[in-house]
N, C-alpha and C positions, 0 to 999 in steps of 0.2 A: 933863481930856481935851477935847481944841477939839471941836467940831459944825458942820452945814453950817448954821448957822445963816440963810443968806441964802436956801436951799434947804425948810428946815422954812417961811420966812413965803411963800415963793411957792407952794408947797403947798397950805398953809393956806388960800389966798385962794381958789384954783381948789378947793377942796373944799367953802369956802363954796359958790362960785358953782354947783355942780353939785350941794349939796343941794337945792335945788326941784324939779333934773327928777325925781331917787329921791323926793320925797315927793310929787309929785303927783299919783300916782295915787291918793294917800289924803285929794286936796281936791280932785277930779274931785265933778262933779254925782251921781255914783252912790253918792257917803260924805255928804252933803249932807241936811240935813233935808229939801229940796223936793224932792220926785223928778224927776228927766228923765222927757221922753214917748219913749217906744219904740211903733213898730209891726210885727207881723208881715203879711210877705208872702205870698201865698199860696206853696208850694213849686213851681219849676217841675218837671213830670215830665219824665225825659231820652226819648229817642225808644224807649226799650225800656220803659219804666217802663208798671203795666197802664193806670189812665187815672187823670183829675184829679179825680175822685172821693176813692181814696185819699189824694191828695197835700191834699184838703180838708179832710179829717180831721186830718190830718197836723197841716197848717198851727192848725188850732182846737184840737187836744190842744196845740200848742205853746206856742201864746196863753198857756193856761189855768193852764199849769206855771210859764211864764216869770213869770203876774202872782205866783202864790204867792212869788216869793224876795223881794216889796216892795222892789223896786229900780227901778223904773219903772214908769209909766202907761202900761198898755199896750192900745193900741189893735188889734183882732185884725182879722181881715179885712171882715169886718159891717161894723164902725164903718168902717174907708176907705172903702167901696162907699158910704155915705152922705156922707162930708165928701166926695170925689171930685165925686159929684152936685152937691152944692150951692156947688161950684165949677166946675161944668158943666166937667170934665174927668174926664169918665164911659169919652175913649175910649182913657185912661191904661192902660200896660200893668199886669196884676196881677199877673205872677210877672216878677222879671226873673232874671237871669244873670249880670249885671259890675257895677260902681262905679257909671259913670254913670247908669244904668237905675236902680239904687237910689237914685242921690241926687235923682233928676226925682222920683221918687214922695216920699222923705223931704220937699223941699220945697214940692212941691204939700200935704202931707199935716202938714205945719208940725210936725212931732215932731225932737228932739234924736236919737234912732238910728233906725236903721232894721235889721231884720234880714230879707234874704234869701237864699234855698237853692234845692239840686236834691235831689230825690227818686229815685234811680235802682234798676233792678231788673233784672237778668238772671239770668233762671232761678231758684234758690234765694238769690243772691245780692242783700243789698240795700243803700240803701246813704242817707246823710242827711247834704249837706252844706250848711253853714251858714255865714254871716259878716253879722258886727256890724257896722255903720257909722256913725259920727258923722257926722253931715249935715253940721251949721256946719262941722267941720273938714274936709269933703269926703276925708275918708280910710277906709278900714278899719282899723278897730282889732282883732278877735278872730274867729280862724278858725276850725271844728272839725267833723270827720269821725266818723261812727261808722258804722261797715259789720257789716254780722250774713249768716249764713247760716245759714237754713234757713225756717219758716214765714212765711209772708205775716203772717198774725193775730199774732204775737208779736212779728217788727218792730215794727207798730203799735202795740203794746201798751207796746212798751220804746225806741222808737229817740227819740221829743221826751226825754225824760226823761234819758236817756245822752248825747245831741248836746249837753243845754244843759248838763250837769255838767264837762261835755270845754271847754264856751267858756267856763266864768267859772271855772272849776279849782275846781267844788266836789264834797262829797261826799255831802250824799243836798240831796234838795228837801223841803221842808214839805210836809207832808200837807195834802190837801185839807180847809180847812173844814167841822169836824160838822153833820151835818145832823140838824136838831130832829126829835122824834119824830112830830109833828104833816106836817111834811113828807116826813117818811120814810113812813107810811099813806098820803100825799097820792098820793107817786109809786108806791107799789105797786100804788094802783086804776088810776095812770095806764096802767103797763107791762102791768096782766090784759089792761085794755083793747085797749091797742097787740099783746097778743098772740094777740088773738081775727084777728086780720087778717092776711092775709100782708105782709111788706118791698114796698114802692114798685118796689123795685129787687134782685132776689134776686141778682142777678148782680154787685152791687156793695154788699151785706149784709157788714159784718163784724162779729166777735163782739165781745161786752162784755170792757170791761177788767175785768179782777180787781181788785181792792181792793188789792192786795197789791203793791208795788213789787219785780223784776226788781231782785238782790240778785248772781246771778251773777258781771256784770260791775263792779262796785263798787268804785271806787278804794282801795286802801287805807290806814288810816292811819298805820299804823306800817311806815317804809321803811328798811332799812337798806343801804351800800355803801362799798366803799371810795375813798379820793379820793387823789389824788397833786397836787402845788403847790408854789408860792415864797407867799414871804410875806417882804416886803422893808421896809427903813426908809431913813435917809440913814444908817448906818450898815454898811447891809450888805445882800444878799440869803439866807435860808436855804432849800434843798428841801429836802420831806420829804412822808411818806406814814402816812395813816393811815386813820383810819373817819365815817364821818359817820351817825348814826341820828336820821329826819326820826318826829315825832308829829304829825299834822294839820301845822300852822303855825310847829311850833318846830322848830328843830335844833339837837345840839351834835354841833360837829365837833372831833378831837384827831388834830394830824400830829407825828410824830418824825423827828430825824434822830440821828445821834452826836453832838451837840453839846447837846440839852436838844429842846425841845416845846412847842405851843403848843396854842391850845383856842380853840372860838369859839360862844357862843350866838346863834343868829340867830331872826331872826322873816322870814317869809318872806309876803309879800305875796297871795300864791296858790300853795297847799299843792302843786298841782302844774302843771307847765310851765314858762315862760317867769313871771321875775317878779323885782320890787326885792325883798332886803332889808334888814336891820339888823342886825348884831351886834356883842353884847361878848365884846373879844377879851383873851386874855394870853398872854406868852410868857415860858421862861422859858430861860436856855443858857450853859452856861460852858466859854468857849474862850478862845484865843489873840487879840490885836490888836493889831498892830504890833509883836510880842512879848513883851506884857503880858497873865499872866490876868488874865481878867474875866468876871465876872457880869452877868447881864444880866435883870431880868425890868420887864417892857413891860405898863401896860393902855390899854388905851385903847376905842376906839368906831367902827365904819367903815360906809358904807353900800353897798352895790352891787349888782348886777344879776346872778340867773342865768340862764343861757340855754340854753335845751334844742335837742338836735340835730333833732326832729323837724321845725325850720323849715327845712332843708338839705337831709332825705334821707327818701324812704318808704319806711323801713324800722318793724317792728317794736320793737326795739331801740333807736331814734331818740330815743323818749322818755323812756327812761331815762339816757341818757347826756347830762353838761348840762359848762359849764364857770361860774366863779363869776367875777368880778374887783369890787372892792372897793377901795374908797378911803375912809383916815379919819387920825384923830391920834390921841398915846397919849404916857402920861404914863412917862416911862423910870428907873430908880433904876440906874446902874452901881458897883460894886463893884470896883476894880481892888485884888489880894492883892500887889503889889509898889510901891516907894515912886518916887516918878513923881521922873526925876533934874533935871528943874527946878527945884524948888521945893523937895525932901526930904521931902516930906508924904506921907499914902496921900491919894489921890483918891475923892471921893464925886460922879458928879456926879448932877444931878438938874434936867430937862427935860423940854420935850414935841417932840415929832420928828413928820414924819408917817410912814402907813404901809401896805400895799400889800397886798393879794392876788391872786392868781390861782391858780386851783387846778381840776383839773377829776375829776369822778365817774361813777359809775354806781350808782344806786339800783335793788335788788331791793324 
């Protein structure tokens, strides 16, 4: 049986060529022995928000959690207010609001990202939005909202800690550092002390965090939903529909039509959102072509990128619904059960083709 043969090598090249951009983000500075420098911003408060007190807090709890994930040097607000000085640009703004504002301060502040937010509050309603920026590349890279309602004190308690799981698509943060016993007596004489005396500021007193990490809203990691797609070769395009069940970081997904099914293990870049991945695919289907049965089973290898709708729409719902597309090559065995009238022989053939996905879901 002939193949597009001229079609599988121009494939081929363009699927080279566009392996780097899918694996780059896994030889970005942040996969890197050396860490990148990050700094947080202070958070701006919006015009309802109570005042910049809270949003200081904010900003230092944020600090504090982001250094635990060991993904960056991270400079908290302190440390600016001192390099700032000593680059006598003291009357740099501290909380900005857009790109450019962030990127003045990223490089006055000589750090590889910069992260700044708005802090907003009306009435029971509050709210902590955040974005990542790459200085040298003068762009934003990662966005992320986390809104609560109800207590003031448990906002702060739970909103740095949800905001930063929501921008790097993880699913808990590392615990704070044990504290020696010897330090531990240290800071209880501190806090008798501290408690003999009323707060500086009673009006802008807020309570102790608990120990205890805010579990409620916790992504989960076992997702499952159903998906509908093509999945195409130079031979052919097949739809079909089936299921996809995500664990943390792996997926296998299996679609059907009348024709036969295929299957795909993937490894997914960032467990949830927007994100590259990888999978091993196979398929396997017996029907008609050109008149001839034929068999058909496919493996190969593809890489590509899911993309969640919440970049589109504020809805709810937005982030569970994603579509997938994929590009790879795969190793083919056909099987044709009638005697090919050219030659008088059965035909075997055995190639590599390229081959396609697109498919889109909704994970529960």
């Amino acid at each position: 049986m002939r193949r597009k043969k001229l079609l599988f090598t121009l494939t081929s090249i363009l699927f080279l060529l566009c392996l780097p951009f899918f694996l780059s983000p896994f030889l970005s500075p942040g996969f890197c022995s050396e860490k990148p420098s990050c700094a947080v911003m202070l958070f701006h408060p919006d015009t309802t928000a109570s005042d910049s007190y809270n949003s200081r807090i904010l900003s230092e709890k944020y600090a504090a959690m982001l250094d635990r994930l060991d993904m960056f040097e991270v400079m908290d607000y302190k440390e600016m207010d001192a390099v700032l000085e000593s680059k006598n640009a003291g009357d740099l703004k501290k909380t900005c609001t857009d790109l450019g504002c962030a990127l003045r301060a990223g490089n006055k502040l000589g750090v590889d990202f910069i992260i700044y937010g708005i802090a907003g509050n009306v009435g029971r309603l509050f709210s902590l939005d955040t974005t990542l920026v790459n200085v040298a590349g003068g762009n934003e890279t990662q966005h992320a909202v986390y809104d609560f309602e109800g207590e003031a004190a448990e906002f702060m308690k739970t909103a740095p800690a949800e905001n930063i799981k929501s921008l790097f698509g993880l699913y808990e943060i590392p615990p704070a550092p044990e504290v020696s016993a010897q330090e531990t007596a240290t800071a209880g004489l501190d806090s008798q002390t501290a408690s003999a005396a009323p707060p500086a500021d009673e009006d802008a007193f807020v309570p102790a965090e608990s120990t205890a990490e805010s579990t409620d809203n916790a992504p989960k990691n076992l997702r499952i939903g159903p998906r509908i797609g093509i999945g195409a070769s130079d031979d052919g395009v097949e739809v079909g529909g089936g299921l996809e069940i995500q664990y943390n970081s792996l997926s296998l997904m299996v679609l059907l039509n009348d024709e036969g099914g295929a299957g795909a293990l993937s490894y997914y870049l960032h467990p949830r959102g927007s994100s590259p991945y990888l999978s091993l695919v196979g398929s396997y289907y017996d029907s008609k072509h050109h008149g001839v049965d034929e068999i058909g089973r496919i493996y190969g290898l593809l890489v590509g990128y899911r993309l969640t709708f919440d970049k589109f729409m504020d809805k709810d719902f937005a982030k569970n619904l994603d579509i997938r597309a994929g590009l790879g090559a795969g190793y083919v065995n056909w099987d044709q059960t009638e005697i090919d009238p050219g030659d008088g022989e059965q035909d075997k053939d055995e190639e590599y083709i390229p081959i396609f996905e697109f498919t889109m879901g909704y994970m529960f």
